[in-house]
C-alpha positions in Angstrom: 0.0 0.0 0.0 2.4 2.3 0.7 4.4 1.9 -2.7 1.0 2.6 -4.3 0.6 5.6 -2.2 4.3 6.7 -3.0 4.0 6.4 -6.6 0.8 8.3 -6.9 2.0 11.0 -4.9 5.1 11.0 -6.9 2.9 10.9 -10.5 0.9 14.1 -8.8 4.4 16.2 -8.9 5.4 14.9 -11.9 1.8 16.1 -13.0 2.6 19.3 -11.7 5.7 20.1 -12.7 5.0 19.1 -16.4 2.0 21.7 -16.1 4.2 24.6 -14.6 6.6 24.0 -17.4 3.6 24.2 -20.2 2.6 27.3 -18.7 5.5 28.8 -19.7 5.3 28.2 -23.1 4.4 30.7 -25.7 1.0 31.1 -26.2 0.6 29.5 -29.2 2.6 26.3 -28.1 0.3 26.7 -24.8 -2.5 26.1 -26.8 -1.9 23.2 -29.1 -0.5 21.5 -25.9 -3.5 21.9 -24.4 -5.7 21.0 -27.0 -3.3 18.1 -27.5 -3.6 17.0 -24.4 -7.8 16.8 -24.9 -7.3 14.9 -27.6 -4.8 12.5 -25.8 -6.8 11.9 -22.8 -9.2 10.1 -24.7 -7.1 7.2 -25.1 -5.8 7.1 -22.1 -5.5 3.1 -20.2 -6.2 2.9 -16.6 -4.1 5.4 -14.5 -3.0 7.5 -17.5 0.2 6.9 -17.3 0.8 5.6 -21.0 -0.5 8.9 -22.3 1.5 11.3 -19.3 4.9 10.0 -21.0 3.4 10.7 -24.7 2.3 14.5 -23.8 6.4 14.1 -21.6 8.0 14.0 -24.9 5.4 16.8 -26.8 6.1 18.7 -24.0 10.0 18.4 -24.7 9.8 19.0 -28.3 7.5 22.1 -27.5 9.9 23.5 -25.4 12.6 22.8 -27.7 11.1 23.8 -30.3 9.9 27.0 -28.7 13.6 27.7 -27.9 14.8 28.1 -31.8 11.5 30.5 -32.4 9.9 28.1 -34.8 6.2 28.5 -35.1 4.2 25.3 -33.4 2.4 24.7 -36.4 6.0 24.4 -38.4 6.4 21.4 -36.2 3.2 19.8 -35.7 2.1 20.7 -39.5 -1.5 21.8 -40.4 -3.3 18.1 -39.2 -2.8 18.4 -35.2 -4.5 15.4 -35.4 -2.4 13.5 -37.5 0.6 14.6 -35.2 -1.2 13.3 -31.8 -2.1 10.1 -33.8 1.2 9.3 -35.0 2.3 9.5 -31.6 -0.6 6.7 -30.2 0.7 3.3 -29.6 -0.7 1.2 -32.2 -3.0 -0.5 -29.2 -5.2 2.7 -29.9 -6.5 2.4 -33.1 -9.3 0.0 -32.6 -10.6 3.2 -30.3 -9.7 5.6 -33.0 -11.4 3.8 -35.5 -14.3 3.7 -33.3 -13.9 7.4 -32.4 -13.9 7.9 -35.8 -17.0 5.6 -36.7 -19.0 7.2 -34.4 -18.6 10.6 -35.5 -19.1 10.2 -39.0 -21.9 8.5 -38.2 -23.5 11.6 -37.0 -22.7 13.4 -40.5 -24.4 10.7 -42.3 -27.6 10.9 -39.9 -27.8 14.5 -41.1 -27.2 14.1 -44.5 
């Protein structure tokens, strides 16, 4: 029990600190993140942590990226879709596909 307790609490800081360094971001970066990180959440397994490590490494190429004044959608490209889908472990895209499904079955409802 007190492992689980230990890791959680650790996870919450982690957590934290990975939100006090997007805040820093320029504003533009600041908002795909968290856009990105709406997306992400819906594939998330269990505890989250699977998808924590993905939006990790954004969060590192952001800040990089950031650094050298490139503009976020010069390294995401136009689809911000695509770019948090390529990052997915392939385990996701039964869910995508169903993500997917559903939504376009909504537009063919209307048509």
């Amino acid at each position: 029990m007190n492992n689980i307790l230990t890791r959680l609490i650790g996870d919450k800081k982690d957590w934290k600190r990975m939100e006090a360094r997007a805040a820093e971001l320029p504003a533009d970066y600041r908002t795909v993140y968290g856009e990105t990180k709406s997306y992400m959440w819906r594939f998330t397994a269990s505890a989250g942590m699977d998808i924590v490590d993905i939006l990790r490494d954004i969060l590192d190429l952001f800040e990089t990226e950031a650094a050298t004044g490139r503009s976020v959608i010069d390294v995401t490209g136009p689809d911000l879709a695509a770019f948090c889908d390529a990052r997915l472990p392939e385990q996701h895209d039964t869910y995508r596909a169903k993500l997917r499904n559903d939504l376009n079955e909504v537009a063919q409802k209307l048509s």
